[in-house]
C-alpha positions in Angstrom: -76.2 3.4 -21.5 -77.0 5.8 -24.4 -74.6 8.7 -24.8 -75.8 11.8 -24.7 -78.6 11.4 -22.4 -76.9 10.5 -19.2 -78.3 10.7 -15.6 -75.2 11.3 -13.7 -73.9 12.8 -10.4 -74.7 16.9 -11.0 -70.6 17.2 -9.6 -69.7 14.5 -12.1 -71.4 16.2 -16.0 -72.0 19.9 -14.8 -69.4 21.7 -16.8 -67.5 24.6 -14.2 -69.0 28.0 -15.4 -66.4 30.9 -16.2 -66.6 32.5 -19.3 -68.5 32.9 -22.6 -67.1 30.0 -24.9 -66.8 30.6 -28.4 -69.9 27.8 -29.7 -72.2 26.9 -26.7 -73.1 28.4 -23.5 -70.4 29.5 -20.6 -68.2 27.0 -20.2 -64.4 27.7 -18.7 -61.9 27.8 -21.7 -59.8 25.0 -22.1 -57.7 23.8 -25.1 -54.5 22.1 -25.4 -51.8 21.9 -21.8 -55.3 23.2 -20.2 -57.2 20.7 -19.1 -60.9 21.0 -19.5 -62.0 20.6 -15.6 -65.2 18.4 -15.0 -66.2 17.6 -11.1 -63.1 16.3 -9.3 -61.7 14.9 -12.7 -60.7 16.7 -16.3 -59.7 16.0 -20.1 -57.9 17.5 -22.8 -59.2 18.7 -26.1 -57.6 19.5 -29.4 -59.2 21.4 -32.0 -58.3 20.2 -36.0 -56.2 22.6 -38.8 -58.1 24.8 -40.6 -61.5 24.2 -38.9 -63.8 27.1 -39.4 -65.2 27.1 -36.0 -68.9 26.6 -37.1 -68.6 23.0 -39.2 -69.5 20.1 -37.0 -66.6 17.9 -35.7 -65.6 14.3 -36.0 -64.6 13.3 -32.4 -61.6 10.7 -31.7 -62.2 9.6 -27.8 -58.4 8.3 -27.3 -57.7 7.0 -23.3 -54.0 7.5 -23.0 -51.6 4.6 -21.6 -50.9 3.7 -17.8 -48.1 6.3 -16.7 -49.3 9.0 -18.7 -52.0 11.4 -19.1 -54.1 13.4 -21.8 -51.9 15.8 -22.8 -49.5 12.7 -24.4 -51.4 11.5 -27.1 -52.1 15.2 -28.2 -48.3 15.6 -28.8 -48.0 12.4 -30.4 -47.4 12.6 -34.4 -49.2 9.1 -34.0 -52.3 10.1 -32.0 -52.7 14.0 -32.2 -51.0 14.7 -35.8 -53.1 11.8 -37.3 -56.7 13.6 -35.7 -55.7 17.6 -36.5 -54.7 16.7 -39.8 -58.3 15.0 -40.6 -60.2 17.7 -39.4 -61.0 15.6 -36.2 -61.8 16.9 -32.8 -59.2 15.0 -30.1 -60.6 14.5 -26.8 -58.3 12.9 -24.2 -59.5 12.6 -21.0 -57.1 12.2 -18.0 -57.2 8.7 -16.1 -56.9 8.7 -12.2 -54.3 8.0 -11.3 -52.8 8.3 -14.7 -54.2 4.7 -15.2 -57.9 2.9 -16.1 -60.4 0.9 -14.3 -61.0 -1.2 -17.0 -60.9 -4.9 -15.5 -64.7 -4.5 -14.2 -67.9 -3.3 -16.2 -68.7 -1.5 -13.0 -65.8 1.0 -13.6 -66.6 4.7 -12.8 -64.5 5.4 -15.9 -67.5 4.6 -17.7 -69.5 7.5 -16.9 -66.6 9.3 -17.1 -66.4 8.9 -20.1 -69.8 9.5 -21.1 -69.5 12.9 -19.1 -66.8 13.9 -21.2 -68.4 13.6 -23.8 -71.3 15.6 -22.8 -69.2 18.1 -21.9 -67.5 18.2 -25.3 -70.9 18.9 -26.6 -71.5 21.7 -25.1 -68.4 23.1 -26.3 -68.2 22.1 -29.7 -70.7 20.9 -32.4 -70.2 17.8 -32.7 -71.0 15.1 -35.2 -72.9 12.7 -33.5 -72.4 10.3 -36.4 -69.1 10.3 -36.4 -67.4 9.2 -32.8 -64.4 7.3 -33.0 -63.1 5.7 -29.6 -59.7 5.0 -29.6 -56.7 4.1 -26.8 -53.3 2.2 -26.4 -52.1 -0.2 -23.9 -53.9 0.0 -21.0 -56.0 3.3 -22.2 -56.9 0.5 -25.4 -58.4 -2.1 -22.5 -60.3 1.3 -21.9 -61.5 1.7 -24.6 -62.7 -1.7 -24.7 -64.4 -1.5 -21.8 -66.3 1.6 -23.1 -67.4 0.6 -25.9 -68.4 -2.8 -24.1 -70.7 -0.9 -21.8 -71.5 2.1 -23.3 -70.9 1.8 -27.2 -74.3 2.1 -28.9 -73.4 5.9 -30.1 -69.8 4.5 -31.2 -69.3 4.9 -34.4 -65.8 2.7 -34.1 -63.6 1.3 -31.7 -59.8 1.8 -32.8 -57.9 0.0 -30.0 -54.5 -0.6 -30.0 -52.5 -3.1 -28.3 -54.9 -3.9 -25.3 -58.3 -5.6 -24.9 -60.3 -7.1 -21.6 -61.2 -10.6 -21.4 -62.5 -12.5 -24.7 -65.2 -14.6 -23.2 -66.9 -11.2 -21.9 -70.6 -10.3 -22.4 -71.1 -6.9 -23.8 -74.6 -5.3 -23.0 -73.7 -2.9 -26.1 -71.5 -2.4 -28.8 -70.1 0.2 -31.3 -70.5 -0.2 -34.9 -67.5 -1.1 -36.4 -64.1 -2.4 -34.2 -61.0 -2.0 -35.9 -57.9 -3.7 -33.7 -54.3 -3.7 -33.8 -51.6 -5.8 -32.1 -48.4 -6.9 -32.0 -47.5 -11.1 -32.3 -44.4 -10.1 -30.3 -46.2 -8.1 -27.6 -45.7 -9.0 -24.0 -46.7 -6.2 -22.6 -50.1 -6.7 -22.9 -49.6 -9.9 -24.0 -50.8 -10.8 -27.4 -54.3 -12.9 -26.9 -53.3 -16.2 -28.8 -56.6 -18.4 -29.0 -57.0 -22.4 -28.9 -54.7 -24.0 -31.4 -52.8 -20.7 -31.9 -55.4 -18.6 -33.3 -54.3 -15.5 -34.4 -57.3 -14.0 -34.7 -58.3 -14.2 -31.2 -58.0 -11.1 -30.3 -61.1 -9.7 -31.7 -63.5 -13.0 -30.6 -65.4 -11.0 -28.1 -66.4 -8.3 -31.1 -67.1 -11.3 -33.8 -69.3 -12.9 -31.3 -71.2 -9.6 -29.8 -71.2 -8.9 -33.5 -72.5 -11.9 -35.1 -69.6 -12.7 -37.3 -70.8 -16.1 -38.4 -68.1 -16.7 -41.5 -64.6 -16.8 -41.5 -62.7 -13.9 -41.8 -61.7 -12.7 -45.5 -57.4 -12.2 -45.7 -57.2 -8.6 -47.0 -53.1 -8.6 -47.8 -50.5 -6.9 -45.5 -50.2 -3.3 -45.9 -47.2 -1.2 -44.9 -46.9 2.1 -41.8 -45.4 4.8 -42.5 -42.7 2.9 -40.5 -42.5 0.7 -43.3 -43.6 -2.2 -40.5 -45.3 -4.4 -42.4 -49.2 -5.4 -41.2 -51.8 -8.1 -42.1 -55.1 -7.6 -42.2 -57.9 -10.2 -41.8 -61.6 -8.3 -42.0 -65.1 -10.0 -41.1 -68.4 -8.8 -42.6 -70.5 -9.1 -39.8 -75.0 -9.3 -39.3 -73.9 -6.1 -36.8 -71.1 -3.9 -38.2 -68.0 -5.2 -39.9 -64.5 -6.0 -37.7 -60.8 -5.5 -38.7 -58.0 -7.3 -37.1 -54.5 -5.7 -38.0 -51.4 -7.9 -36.7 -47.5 -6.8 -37.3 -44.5 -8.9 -35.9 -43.7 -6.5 -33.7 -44.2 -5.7 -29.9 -45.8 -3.1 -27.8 -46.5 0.3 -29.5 -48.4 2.2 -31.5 -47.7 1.4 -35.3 -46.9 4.6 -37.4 -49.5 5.3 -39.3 -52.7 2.9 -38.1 -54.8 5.5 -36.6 -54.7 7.7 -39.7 -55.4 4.9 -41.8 -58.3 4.5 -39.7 -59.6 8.0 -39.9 -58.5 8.1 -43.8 -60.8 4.5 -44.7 -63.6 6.0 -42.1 -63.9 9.1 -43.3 -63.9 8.7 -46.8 -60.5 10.3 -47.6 -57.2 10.3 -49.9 -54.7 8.1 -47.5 -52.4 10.1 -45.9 -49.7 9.1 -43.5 -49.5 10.0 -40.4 
């Protein structure tokens, strides 16, 4: 499914109609604690420091963890800090539930998605070259499933500590996948492969990928945490793929997603 030019329930993508927003059309305002409504469902947005309300936006897509909803990741110095600082759009929609349908490519939190994003659109101008989808825990295995299904238009997956099942067939895929996880993780239980293959957890992207040589050992790297990370990086026929591992268990490491955005974008590293 390509993004952008969906064919969806008119209840589902037709933004509620209240007043004049500030870039395209009339759209109800929304921004921060207010949820954006769409149909039955909504999502959270958070506009970047400093933007000057006419430049177009890098978006970060980031599903939020079971138990929770969007308005978490926007308060997080790990999630919401890392995007506002960058000059990045955050868009976190709100799960049912305040969990995912992820284990099925039949999920309607596909189109969701894609609806949110639409929506976004015509709120904001976007940078269409520039969409990052992002998520953690069970909002990562989200993410996954997104980009699985509907990741043509994905400029990168940054998933975090969450994935759906390895030997999975993707009918697209985004253009880079970047990956963390934790060895110690039982939570969502770090994916060992055959023999104890550490770098398992990312098979399903080599593969969809066309990864054909072994991964190239790029040197551990510390979070702002000072939690130490290896990275292991393969230069793939479709879009390269990162694998970042740390010893530890199931969180969000201090510092990864603005690494992300910092390599991504092209700018100075900054933590978070």
């Amino acid at each position: 499914m390509k993004r952008f030019a969906l064919t969806l329930a008119p209840t589902l993508l037709a933004p509620a109609v209240f007043a004049m927003g500030p870039w395209k059309g009339e759209v109800e305002p929304c921004g921060g604690d207010v949820a954006c409504p769409l149909g039955e469902r909504s999502y959270h947005v958070m506009e970047p420091e400093d933007w000057d309300g006419a430049s177009p936006l890098p978006v970060l897509l980031h599903f939020h963890g079971w138990s929770r909803n969007g308005v978490h990741p926007q308060r997080s110095d790990r999630v919401g800090a890392s995007a506002k600082r960058r000059g990045v759009l955050l868009v976190t929609p709100n799960g049912r539930n305040k969990t995912w349908s992820f284990w099925r490519a039949s999920t309607e939190d596909v189109p969701f998605a894609d609806a949110v994003l639409e929506d976004v659109a015509q709120r904001y101008p976007i940078d269409r070259e520039k969409i990052y989808v992002s998520g953690y825990s069970f909002g990562s295995a989200m993410a996954w499933r997104y980009a699985c299904q509907s990741g043509n238009d994905v400029t990168a997956l940054l998933a975090i500590a969450g994935s759906v099942d390895q030997n999975e067939t993707c009918p697209e895929a985004p253009s880079e996948v970047r990956h963390v996880h934790g060895l110690a993780d039982t939570v969502m239980d770090f994916p060992m492969g055959p023999g104890g293959d550490v770098t398992y957890p990312v098979a399903l992207w080599r593969r969809e990928l066309g990864c054909t040589t072994a991964g190239e050992d790029q040197g551990d790297w510390q979070a702002r945490s000072f939690l130490t990370l290896s990275r292991t990086a393969w230069d793939c026929a479709d879009g390269p793929v990162t694998l970042d591992l740390h010893p530890g268990g199931h969180f969000i490491p201090h510092g990864w997603i603005g690494r992300q955005l910092d390599e991504l974008l092209g700018l100075a590293p900054s933590y978070p």
